[in-house]
VEXDOTOR-212133 format. One line per field, with one value per residue: residue in three letters; chain; x, y, z of N, C-alpha, C, CB in turn. Coordinates in nm, 2 decimals, m for minus. Glycine has a CB too. Example, Ala and Ser with C-alpha at 12.3 -4.5 7.8 and 13.67 -1.06 7.14 Angstrom:
// VEXDOTOR-212133
res ALA	SER
chain A	A
n_c1 1.32	1.28
n_c2 m0.57	m0.22
n_c3 0.78	0.71
ca_c1 1.23	1.37
ca_c2 m0.45	m0.11
ca_c3 0.78	0.71
c_c1 1.32	1.29
c_c2 m0.33	0.00
c_c3 0.78	0.79
cb_c1 1.13	1.41
cb_c2 m0.45	m0.06
cb_c3 0.90	0.57
***
This chain:
// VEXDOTOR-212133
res UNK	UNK	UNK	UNK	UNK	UNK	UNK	UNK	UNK	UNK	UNK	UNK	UNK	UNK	UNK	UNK	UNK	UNK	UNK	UNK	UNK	UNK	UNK	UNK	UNK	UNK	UNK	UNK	UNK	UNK	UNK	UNK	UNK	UNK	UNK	UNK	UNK	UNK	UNK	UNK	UNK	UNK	UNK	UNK	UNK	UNK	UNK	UNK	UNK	UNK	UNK	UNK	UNK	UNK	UNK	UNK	UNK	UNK	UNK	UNK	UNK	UNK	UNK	UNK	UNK	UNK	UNK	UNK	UNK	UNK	UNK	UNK	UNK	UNK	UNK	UNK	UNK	UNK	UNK	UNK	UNK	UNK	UNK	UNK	UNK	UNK	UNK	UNK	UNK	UNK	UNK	UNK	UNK	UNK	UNK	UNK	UNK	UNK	UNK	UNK	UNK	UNK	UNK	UNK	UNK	UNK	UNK	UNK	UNK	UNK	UNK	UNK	UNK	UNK	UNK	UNK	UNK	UNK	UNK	UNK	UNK	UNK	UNK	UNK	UNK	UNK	UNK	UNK	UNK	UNK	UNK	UNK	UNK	UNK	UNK	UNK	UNK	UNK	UNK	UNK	UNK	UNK	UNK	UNK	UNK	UNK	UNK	UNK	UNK	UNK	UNK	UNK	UNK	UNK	UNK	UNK	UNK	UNK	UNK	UNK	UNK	UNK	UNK	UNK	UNK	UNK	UNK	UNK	UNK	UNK	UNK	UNK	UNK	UNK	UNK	UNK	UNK	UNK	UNK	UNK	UNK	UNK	UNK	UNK	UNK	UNK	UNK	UNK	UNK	UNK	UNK	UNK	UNK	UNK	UNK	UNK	UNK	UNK	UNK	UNK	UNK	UNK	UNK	UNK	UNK	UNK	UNK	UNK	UNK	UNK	UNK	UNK	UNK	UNK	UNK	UNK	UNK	UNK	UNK	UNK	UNK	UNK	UNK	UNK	UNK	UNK	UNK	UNK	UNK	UNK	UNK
chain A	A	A	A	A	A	A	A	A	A	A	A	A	A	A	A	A	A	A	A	A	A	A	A	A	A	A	A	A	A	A	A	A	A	A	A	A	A	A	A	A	A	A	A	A	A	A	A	A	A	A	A	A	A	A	A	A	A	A	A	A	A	A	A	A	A	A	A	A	A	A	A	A	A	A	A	A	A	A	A	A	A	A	A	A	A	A	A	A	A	A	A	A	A	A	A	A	A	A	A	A	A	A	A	A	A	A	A	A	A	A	A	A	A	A	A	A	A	A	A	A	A	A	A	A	A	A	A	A	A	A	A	A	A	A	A	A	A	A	A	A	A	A	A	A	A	A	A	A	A	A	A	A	A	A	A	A	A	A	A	A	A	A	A	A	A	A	A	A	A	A	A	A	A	A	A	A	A	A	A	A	A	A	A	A	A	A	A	A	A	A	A	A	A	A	A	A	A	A	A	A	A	A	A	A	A	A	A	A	A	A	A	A	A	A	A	A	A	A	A	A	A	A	A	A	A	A	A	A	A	A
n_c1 0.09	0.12	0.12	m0.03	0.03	m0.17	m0.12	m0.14	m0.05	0.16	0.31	0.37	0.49	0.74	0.91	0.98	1.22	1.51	1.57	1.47	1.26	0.92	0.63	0.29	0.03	m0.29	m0.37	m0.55	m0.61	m0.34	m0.18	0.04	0.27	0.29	0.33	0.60	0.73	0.70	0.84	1.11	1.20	1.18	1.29	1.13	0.77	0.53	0.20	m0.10	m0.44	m0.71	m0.97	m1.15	m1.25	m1.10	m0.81	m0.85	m0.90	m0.59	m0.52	m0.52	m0.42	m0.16	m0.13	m0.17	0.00	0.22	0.41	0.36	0.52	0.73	0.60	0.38	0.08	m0.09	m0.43	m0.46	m0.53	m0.44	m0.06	m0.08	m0.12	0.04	0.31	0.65	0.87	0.83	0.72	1.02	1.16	1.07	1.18	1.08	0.79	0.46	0.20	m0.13	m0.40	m0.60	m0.78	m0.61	m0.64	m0.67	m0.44	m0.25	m0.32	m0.25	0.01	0.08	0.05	0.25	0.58	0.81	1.10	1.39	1.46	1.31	1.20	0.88	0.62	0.32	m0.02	m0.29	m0.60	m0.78	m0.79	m0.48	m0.38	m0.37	m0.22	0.00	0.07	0.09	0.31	0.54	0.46	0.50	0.77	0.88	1.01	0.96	1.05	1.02	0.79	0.48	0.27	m0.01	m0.22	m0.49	m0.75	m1.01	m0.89	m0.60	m0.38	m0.16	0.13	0.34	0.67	0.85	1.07	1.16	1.31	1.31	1.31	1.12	0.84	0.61	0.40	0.33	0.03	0.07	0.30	0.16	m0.08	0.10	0.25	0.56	0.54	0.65	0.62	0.67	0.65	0.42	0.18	0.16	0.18	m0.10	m0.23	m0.19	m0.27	m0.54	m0.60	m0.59	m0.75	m1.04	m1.02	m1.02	m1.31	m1.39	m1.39	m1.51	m1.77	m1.83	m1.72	m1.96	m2.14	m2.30	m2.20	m1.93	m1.70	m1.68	m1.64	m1.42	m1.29	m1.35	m1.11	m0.91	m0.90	m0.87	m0.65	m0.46	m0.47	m0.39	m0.17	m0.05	m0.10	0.19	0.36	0.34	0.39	0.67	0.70
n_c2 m0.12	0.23	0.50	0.86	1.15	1.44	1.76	1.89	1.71	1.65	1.89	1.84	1.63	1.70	1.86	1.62	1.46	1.35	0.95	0.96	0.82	0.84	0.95	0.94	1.14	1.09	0.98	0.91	0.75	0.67	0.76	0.94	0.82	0.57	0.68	0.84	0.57	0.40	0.48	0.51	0.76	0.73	0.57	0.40	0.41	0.52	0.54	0.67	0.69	0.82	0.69	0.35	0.37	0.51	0.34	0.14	0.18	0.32	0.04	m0.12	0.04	0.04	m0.28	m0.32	m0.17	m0.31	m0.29	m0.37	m0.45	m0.24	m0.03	0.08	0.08	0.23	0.25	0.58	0.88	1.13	1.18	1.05	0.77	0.64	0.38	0.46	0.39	0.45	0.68	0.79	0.72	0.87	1.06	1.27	1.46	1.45	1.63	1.68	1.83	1.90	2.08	2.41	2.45	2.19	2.09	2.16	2.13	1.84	1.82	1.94	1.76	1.53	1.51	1.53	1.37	1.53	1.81	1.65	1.67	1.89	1.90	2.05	2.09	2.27	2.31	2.49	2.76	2.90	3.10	3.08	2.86	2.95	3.10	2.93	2.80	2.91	3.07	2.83	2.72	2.69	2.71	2.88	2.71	2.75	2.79	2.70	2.74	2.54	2.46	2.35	2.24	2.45	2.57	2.69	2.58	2.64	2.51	2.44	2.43	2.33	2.35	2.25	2.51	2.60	2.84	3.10	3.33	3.57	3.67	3.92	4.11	4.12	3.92	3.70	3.65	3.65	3.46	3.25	3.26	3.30	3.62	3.59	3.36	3.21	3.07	3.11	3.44	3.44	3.30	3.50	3.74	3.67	3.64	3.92	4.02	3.94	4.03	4.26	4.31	4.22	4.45	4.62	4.55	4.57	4.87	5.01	4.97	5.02	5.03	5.16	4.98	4.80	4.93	4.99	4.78	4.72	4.90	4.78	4.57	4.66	4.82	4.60	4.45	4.63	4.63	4.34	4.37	4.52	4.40	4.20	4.35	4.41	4.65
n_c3 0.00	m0.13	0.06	0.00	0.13	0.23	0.19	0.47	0.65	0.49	0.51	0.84	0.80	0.73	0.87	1.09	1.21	1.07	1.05	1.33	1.58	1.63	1.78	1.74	1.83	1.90	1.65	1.44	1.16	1.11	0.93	0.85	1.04	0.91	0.66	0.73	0.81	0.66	0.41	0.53	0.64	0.90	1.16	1.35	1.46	1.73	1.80	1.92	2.00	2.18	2.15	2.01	1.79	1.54	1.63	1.54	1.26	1.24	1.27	1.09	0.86	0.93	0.89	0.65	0.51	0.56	0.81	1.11	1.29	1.28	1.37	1.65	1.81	2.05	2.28	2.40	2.64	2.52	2.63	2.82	2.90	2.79	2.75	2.97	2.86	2.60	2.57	2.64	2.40	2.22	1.97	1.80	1.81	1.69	1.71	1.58	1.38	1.59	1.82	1.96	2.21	2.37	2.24	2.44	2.68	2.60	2.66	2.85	3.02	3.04	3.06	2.84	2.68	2.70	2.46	2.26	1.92	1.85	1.68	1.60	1.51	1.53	1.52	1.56	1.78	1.79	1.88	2.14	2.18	2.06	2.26	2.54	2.48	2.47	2.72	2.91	2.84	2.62	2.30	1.94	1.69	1.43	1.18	0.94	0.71	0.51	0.25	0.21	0.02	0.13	0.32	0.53	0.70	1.00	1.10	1.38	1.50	1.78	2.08	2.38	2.61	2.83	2.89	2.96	2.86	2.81	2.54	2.34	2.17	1.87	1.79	1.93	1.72	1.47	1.55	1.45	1.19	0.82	0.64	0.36	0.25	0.04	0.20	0.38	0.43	0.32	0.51	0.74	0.61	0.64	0.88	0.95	0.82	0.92	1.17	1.11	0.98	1.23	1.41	1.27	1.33	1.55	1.63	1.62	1.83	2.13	2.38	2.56	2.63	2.45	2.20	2.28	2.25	1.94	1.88	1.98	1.78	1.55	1.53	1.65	1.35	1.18	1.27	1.21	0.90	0.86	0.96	0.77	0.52	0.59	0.71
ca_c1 0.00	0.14	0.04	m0.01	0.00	m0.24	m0.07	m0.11	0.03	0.32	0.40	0.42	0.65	0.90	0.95	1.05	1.40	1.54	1.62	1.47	1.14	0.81	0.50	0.22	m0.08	m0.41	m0.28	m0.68	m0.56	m0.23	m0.14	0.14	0.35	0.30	0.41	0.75	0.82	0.71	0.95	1.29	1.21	1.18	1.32	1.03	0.71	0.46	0.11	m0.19	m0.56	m0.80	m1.11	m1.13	m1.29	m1.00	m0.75	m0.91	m0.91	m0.49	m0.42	m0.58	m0.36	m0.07	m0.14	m0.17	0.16	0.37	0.48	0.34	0.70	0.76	0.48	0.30	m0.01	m0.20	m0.51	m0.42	m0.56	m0.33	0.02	m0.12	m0.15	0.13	0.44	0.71	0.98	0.78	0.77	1.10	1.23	1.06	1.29	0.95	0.61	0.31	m0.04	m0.19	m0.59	m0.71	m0.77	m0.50	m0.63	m0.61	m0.26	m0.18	m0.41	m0.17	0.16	0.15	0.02	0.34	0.72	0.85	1.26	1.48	1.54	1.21	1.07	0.77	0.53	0.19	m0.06	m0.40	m0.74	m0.86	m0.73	m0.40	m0.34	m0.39	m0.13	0.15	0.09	0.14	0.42	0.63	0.50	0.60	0.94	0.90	1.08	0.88	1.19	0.97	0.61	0.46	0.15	0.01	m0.33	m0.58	m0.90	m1.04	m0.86	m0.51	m0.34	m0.04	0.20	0.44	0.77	0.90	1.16	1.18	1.41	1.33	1.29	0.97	0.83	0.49	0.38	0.25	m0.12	0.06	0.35	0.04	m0.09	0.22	0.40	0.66	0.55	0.72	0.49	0.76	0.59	0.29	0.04	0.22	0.11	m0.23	m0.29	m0.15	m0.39	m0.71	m0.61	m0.58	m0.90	m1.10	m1.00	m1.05	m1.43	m1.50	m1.36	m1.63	m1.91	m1.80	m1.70	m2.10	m2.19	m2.36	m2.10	m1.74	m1.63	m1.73	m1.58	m1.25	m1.21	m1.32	m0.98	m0.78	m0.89	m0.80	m0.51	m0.38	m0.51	m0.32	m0.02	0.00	m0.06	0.26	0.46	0.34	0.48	0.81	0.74
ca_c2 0.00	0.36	0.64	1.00	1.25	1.56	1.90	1.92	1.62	1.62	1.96	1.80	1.48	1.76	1.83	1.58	1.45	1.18	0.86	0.96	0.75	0.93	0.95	1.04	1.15	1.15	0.97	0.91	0.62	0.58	0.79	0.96	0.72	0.45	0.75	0.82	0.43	0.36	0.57	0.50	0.90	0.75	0.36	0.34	0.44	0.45	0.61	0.66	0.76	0.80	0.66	0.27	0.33	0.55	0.32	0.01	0.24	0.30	m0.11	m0.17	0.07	m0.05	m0.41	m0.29	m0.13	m0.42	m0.22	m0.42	m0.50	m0.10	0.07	0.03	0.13	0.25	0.35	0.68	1.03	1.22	1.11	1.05	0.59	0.58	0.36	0.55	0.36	0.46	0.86	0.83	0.69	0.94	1.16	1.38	1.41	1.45	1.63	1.73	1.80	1.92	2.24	2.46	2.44	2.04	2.01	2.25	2.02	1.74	1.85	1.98	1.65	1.48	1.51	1.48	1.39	1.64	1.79	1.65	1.77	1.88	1.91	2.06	2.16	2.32	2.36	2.64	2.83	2.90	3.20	3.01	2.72	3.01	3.19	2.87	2.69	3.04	3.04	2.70	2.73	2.66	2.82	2.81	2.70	2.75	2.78	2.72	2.73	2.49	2.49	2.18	2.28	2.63	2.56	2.70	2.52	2.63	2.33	2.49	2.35	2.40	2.22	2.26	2.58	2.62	2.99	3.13	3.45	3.65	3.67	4.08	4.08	4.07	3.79	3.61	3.59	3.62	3.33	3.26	3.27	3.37	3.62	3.64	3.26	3.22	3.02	3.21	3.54	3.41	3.32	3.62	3.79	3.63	3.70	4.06	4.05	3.84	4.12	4.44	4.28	4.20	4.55	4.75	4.55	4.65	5.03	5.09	4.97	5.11	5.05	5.19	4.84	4.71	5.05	4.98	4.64	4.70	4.98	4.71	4.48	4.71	4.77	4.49	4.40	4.72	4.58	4.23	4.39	4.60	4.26	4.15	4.45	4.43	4.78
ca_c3 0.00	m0.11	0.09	m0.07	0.22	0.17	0.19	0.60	0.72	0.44	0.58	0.96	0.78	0.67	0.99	1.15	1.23	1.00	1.16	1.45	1.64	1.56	1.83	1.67	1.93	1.79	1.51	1.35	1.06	1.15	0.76	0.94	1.11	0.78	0.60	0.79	0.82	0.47	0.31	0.54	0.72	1.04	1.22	1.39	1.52	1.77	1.76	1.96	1.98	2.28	2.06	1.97	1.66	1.51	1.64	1.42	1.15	1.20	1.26	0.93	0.73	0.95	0.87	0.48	0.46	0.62	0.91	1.20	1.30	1.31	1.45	1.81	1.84	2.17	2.36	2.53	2.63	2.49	2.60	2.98	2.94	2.72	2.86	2.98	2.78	2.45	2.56	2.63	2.28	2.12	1.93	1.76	1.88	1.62	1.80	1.49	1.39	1.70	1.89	2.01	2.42	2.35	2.22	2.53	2.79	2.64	2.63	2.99	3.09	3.09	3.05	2.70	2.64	2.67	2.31	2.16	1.85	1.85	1.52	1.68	1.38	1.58	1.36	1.65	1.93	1.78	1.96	2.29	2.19	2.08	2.44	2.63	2.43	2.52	2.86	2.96	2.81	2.39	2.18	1.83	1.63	1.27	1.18	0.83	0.69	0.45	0.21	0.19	m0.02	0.12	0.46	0.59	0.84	1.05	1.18	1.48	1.48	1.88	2.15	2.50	2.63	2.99	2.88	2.98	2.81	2.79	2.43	2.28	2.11	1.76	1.84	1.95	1.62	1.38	1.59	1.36	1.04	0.74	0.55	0.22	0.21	m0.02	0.19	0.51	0.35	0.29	0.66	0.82	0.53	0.67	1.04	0.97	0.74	1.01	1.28	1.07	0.98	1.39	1.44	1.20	1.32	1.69	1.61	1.59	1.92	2.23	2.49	2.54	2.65	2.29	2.11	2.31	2.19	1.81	1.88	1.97	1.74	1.42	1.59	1.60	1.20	1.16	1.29	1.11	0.78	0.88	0.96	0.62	0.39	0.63	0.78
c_c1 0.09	0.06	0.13	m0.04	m0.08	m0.16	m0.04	0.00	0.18	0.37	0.45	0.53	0.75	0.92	0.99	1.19	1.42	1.61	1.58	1.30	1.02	0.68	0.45	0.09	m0.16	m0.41	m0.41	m0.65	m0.43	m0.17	0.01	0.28	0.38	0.38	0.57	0.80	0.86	0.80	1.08	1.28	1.24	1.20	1.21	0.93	0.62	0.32	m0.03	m0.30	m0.65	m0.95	m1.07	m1.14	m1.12	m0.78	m0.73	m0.85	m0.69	m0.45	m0.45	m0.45	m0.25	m0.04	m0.11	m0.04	0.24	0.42	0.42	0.41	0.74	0.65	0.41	0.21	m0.09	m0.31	m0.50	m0.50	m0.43	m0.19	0.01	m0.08	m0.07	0.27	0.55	0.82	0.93	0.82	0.93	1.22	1.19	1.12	1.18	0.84	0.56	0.23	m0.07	m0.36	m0.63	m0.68	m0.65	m0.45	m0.61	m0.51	m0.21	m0.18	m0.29	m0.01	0.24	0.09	0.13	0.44	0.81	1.03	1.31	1.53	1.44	1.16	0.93	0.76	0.39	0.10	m0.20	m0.49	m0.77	m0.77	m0.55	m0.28	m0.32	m0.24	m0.01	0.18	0.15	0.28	0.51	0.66	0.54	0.73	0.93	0.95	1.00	1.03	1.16	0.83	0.60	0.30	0.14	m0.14	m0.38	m0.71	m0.89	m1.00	m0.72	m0.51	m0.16	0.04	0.33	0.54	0.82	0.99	1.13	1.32	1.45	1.29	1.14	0.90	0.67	0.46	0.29	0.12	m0.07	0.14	0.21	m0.06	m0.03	0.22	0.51	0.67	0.61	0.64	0.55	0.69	0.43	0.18	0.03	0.10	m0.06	m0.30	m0.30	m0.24	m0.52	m0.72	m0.67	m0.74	m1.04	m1.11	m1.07	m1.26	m1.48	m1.47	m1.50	m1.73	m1.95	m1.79	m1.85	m2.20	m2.18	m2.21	m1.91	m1.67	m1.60	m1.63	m1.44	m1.16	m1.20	m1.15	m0.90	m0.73	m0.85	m0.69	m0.42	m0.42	m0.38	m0.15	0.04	0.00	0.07	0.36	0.46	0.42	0.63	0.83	0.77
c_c2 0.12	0.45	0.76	1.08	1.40	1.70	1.97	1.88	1.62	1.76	1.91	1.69	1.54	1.79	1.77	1.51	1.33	1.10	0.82	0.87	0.86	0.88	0.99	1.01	1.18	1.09	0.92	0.74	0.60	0.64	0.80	0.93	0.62	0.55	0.72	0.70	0.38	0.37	0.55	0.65	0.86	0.58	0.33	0.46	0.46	0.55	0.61	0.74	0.74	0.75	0.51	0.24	0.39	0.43	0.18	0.08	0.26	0.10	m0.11	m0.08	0.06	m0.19	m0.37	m0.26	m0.26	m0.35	m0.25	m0.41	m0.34	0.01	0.00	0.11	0.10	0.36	0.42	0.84	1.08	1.09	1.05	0.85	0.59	0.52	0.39	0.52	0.41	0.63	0.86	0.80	0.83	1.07	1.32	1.33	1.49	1.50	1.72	1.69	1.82	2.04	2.27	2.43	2.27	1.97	2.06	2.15	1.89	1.74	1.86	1.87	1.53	1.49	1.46	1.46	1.50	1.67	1.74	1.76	1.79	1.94	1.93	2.12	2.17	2.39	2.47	2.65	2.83	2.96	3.13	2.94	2.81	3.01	3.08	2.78	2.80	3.04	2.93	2.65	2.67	2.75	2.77	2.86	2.76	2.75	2.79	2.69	2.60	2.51	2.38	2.25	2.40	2.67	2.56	2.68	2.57	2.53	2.45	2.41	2.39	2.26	2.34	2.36	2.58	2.77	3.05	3.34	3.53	3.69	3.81	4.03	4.04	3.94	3.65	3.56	3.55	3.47	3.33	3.24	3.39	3.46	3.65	3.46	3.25	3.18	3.11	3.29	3.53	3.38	3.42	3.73	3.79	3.65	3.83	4.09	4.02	3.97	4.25	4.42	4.27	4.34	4.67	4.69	4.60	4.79	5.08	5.06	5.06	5.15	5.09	5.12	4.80	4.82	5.01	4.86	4.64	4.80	4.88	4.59	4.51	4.75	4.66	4.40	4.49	4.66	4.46	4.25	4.45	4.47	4.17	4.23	4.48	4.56	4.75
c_c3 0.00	m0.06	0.01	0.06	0.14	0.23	0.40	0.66	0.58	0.50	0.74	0.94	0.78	0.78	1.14	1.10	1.16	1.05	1.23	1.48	1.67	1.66	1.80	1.76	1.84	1.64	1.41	1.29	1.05	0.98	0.85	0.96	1.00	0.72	0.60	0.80	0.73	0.39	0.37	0.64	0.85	1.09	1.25	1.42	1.62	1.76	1.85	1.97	2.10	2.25	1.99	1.80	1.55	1.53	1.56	1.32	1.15	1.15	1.11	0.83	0.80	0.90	0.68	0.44	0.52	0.72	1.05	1.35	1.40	1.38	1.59	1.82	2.01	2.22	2.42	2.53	2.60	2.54	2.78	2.98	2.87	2.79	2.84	2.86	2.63	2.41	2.56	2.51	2.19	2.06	1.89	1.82	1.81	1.71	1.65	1.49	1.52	1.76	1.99	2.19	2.43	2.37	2.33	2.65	2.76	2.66	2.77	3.12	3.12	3.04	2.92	2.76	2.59	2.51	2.19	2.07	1.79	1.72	1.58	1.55	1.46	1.48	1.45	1.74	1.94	1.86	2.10	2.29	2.19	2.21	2.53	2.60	2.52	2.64	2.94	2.90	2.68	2.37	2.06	1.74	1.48	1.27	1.00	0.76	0.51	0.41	0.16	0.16	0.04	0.26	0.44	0.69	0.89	1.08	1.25	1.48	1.63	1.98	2.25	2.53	2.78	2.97	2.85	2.93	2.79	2.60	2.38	2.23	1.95	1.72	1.85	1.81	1.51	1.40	1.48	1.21	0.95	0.62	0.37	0.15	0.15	0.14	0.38	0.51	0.40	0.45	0.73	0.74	0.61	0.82	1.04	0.91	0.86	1.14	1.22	1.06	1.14	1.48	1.40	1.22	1.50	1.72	1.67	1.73	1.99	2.31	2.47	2.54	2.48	2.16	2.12	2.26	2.04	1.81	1.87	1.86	1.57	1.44	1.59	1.42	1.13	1.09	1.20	0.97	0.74	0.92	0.82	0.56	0.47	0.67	0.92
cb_c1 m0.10	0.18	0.04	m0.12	0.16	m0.42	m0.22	m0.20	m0.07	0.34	0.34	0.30	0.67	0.92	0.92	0.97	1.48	1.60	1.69	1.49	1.18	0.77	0.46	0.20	m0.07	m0.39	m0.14	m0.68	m0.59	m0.27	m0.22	0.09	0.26	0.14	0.38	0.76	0.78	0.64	0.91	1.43	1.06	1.03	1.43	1.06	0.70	0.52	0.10	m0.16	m0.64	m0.81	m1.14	m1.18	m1.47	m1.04	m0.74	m1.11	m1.04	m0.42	m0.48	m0.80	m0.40	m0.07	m0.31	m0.26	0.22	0.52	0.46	0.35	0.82	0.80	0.34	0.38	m0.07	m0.13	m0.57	m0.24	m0.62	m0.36	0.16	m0.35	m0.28	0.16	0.46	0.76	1.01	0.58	0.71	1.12	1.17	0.96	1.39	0.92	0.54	0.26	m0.10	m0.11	m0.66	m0.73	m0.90	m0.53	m0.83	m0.61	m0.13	m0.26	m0.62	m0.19	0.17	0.10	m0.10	0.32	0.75	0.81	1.30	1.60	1.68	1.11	1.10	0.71	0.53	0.20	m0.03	m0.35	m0.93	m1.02	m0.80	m0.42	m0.45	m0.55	m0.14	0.18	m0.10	0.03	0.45	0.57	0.43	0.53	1.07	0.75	1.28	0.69	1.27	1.02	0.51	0.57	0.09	0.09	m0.34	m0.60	m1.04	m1.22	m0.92	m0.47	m0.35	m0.04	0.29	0.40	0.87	0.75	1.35	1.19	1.38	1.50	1.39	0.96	0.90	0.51	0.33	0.35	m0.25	0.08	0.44	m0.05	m0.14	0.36	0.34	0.72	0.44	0.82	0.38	1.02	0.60	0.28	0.03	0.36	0.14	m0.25	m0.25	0.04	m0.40	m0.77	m0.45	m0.44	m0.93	m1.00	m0.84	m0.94	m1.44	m1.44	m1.22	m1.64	m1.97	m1.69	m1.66	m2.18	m2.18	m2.48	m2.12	m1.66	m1.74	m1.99	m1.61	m1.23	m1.30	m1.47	m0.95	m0.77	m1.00	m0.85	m0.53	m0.39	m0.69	m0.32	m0.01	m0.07	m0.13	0.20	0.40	0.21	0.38	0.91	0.63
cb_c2 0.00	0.41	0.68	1.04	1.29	1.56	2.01	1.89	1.44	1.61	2.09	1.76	1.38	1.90	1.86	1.53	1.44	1.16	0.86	1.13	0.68	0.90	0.97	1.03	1.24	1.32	0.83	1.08	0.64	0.38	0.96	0.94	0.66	0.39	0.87	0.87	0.33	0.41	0.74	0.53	0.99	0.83	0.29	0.25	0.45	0.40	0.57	0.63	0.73	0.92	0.80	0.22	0.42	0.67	0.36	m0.02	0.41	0.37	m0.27	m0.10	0.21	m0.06	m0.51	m0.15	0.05	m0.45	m0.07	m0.51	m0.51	m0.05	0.11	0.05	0.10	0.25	0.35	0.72	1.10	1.40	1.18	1.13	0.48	0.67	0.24	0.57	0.19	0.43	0.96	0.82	0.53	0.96	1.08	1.40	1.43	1.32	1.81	1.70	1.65	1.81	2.25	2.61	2.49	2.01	2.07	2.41	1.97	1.65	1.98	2.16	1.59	1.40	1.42	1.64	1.31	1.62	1.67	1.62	1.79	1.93	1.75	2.17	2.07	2.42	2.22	2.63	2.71	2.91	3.33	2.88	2.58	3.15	3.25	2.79	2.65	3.17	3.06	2.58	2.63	2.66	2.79	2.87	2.53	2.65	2.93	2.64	2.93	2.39	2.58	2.06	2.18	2.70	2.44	2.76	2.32	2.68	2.11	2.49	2.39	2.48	2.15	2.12	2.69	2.59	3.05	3.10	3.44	3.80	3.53	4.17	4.25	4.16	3.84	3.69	3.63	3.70	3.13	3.19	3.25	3.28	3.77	3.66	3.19	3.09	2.79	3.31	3.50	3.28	3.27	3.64	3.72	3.46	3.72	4.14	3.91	3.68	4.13	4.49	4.14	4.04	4.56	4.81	4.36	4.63	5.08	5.02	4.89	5.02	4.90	5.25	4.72	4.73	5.21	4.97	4.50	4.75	5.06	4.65	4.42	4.81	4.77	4.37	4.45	4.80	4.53	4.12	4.45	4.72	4.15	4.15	4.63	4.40	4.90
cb_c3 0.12	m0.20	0.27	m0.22	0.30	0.20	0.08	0.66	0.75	0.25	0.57	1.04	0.62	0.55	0.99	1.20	1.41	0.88	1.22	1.50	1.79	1.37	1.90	1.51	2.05	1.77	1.52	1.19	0.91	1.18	0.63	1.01	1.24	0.69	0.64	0.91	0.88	0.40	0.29	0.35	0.73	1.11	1.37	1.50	1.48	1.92	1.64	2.03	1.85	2.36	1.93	2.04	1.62	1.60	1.74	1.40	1.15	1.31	1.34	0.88	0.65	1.05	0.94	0.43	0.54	0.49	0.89	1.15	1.09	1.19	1.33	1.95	1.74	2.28	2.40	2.53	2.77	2.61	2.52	3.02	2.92	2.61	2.89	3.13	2.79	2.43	2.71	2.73	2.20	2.13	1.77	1.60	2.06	1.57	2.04	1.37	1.36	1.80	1.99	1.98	2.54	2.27	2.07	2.55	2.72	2.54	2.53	3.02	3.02	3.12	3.16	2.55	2.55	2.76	2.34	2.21	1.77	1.97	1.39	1.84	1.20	1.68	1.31	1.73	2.08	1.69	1.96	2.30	2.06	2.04	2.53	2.68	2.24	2.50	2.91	2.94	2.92	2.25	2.15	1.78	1.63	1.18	1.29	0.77	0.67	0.49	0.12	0.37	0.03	0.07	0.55	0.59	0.81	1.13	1.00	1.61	1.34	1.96	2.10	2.53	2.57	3.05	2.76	3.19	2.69	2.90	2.42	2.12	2.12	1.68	2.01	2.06	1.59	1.42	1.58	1.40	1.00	0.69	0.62	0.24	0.31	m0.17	0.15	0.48	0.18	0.18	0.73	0.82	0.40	0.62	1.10	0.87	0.57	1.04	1.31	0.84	0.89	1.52	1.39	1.01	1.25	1.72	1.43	1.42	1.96	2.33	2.57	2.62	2.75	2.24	2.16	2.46	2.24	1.71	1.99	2.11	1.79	1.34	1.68	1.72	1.14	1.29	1.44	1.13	0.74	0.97	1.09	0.55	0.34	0.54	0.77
***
């Protein structure tokens, strides 16, 4: 069985470390993980989902590819039931497809290896996941946006620093993207668009509270168009 990765998850493959042992949380069908083993990217894998049905759905396209041998699959919340010897092989860790407060909820649920790299790709609450990676000591080493049908997706690239930092209102949306990158660009576009639109339907309200926030909220639209054109 060849897998074809779709434009998300091949941007989270490029990011990880070649050679290196690949956890993939949340791992849905197990594409992923078959991917990276399939091809030589990665010795091994292991992979898990907190949902039986999903986790059927990987064995099967484990068993398909021939990778039995190389992959381990388990039932875990997040990386909470997984056994320790598995977290601590893991050179990268996969949380992709799911909300920003999620990947946050798992990450700070238990003790990754010193030096892991992390590949986090959040469908919502992006802003949320920068703010806490920062404040619990991430560094976001890279960030890149990637386009699947009429949906951009970010994927965070971040390791463990120890260095703890408070994150500005436009940092918090930027993160580290590059906006000289097409699909970049195009996100950091629809931020600013998305803001300036919840700003002019705010401007026209009653209260000062509501006035003060559409301010801040073209304000900061302001600003990320102004990180776009490199002023």
């Amino acid at each position: 069985m060849t897998l074809k990765l779709g434009e998300r998850l091949a941007l989270c493959a490029g990011e990880v470390s070649e050679g290196g042992f690949v956890l993939d949380v949340g791992t849905d069908h197990a594409y992923l993980p078959c991917f990276l083993v399939g091809n030589g990217i990665c010795s091994g894998a292991a992979a898990s989902d907190i949902a039986e049905g999903p986790l059927c759905a990987a064995r099967r396209t484990v068993e398909q590819c021939g990778l039995a041998e190389k992959i381990a699959l388990y039932k875990s919340d997040g990386l909470l039931d997984l056994p320790e010897e598995v977290v601590a092989r893991a050179t990268d860790v996969v949380i992709a497809g799911m909300g920003g407060e999620l990947i946050a909820r798992i990450l700070s649920g238990r003790k990754l290896p010193e030096g892991a790299n992390l590949i986090l790709q959040p469908n919502t609450r992006v802003l949320f996941l920068r703010r806490y990676l920062w404040g619990a000591g991430y560094e976001l080493c890279s960030e890149k946006a990637a386009r699947e049908g009429k949906f951009i997706y970010t994927v965070i690239n971040a390791r463990y620093t120890g260095v703890c930092r408070e994150l500005g209102e436009t940092e918090s949306i930027v993160g580290a993207l590059d906006p000289r990158d097409e699909n970049s660009r195009a996100y950091l576009e629809k931020e600013a668009f998305t803001l300036r639109a919840a700003a002019s339907g705010m401007a026209k309200a009653a209260s000062e509270e509501e006035r003060r926030e559409a301010e801040r909220m073209l304000a900061a639209a302001q600003d990320i168009e102004k990180y776009i054109s490199g002023k």
